[in-house]
N, C-alpha and C positions, 0 to 999 in steps of 0.2 A: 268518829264516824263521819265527820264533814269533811276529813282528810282524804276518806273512801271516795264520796262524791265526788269531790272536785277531777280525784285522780281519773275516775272511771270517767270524768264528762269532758276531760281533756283529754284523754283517749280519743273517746266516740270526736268529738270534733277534728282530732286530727285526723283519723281515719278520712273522715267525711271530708276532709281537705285534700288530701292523698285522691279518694275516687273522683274528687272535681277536678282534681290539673289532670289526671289522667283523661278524661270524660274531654277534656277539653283540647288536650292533646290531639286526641285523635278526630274530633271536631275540626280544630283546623288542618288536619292533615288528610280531611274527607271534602275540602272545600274547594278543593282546587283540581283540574283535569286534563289529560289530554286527549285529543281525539280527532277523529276526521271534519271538514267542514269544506264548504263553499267555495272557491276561491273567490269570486265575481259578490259575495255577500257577507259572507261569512257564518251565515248559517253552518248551525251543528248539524253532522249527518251523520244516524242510526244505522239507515237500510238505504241502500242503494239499488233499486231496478237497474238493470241493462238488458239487450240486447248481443246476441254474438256478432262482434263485429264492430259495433258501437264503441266510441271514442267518451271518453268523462275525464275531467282533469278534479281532482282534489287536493286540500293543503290538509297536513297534518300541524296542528297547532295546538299549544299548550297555556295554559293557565298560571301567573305567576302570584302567590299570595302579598297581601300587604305585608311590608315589612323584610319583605324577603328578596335579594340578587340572583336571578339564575345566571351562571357563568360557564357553566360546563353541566355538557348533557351526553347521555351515549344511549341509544335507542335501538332497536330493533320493530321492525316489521315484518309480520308472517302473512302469507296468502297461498294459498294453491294455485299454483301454475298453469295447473290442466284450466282451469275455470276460466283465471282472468292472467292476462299479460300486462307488463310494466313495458310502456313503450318511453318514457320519459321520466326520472329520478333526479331531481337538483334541489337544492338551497333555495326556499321564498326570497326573491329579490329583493324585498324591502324587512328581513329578519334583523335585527341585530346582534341575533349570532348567528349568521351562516356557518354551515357547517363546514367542519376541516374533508371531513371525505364523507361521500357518498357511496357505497359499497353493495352491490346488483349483480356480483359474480355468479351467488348460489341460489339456484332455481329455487322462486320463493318465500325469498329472504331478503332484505334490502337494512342495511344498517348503517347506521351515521351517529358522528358526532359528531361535535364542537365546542370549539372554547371561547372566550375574550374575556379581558383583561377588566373591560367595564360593564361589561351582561345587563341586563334586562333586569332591570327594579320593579317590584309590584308595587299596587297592583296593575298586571298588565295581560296582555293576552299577545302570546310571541308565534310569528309564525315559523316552522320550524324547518318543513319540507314540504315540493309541491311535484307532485306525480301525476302522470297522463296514463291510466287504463285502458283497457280492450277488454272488450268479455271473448272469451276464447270457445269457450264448449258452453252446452247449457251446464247449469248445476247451483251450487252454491258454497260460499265460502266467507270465512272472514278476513276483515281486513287489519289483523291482531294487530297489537301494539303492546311492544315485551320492555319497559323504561330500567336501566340497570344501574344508570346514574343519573342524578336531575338535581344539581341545586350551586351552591356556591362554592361549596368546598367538600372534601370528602368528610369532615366533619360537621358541617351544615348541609345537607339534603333534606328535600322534600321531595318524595316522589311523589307525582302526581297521581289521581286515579284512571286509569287504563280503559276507556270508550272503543271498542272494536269497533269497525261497521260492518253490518253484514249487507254481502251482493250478491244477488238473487241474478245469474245468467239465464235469459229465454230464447230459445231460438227465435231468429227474425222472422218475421210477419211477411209469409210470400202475398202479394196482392192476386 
């Protein structure tokens, strides 16, 4: 009968070990983000106000966890067209992986990657891309972020978690 025991309480403990790496797994794979921000501060940004008309530059930037190299990245950015206009698309100047191509052909859609050889060690916070807006029409839209690759290798990823911003277009304030 003590045979029972042990068996059934090495069971439950492995189980119970099983649910903790997993529990923890996904802990650290909720820890880390990407999303819009400041350029001039670096402030996180949710919800963006504009005007039609109105000029806003933002960085899209990412989160790297400790322990972990991002070296190659492939992203995508969705927005509606009618709302807001991309007047400006490039590489954070000071990123250490600028991106190999910035791509702004399909109304909407802005996609980039990049790679290098020695990437970005966490933990660190990388900036990835910095875009100049327009608000176009009133309305409203996000500023999605679609991440397909993110990490050091294809077999080492961490995708970060995906922060839209949303931008609320107003028509301008006639005096």
């Amino acid at each position: 009968m003590t045979g029972i025991r042990c068996f059934r309480s090495g069971r439950a403990c492995f189980l119970a070990a099983v649910i903790l790496l997993i529990w923890a797994g996904m802990a650290l794979a909720a820890d880390h983000a990407i999303y819009w921000a400041d350029p001039a501060d670096g402030a996180r940004l949710t919800r963006l106000p504009l005007e039609v008309g109105a000029e806003r530059s933002l960085r899209l930037q990412a989160e790297v966890p400790a322990g972990k190299t991002l070296k190659a990245h492939f992203c995508v950015v969705t927005f509606d067209p009618v709302v807001i206009s991309i007047l400006d698309a490039g590489g954070a100047a000071d990123s250490p992986i600028p991106p190999v191509a910035v791509n702004t052909e399909t109304a909407g859609v802005i996609r980039l990657n990049a790679f290098s050889v020695r990437g970005a060690p966490g933990p660190a916070t990388v900036p990835l891309l910095d875009v100049t807006i327009r608000g176009a029409s009133p309305g409203q839209c996000d500023l999605g972020i679609q991440v397909k690759n993110f990490g050091a290798s294809a077999t080492d990823e961490f995708i970060p978690t995906e922060v839209p911003l949303g931008v609320v277009v107003s028509s301008a304030v006639k005096d």
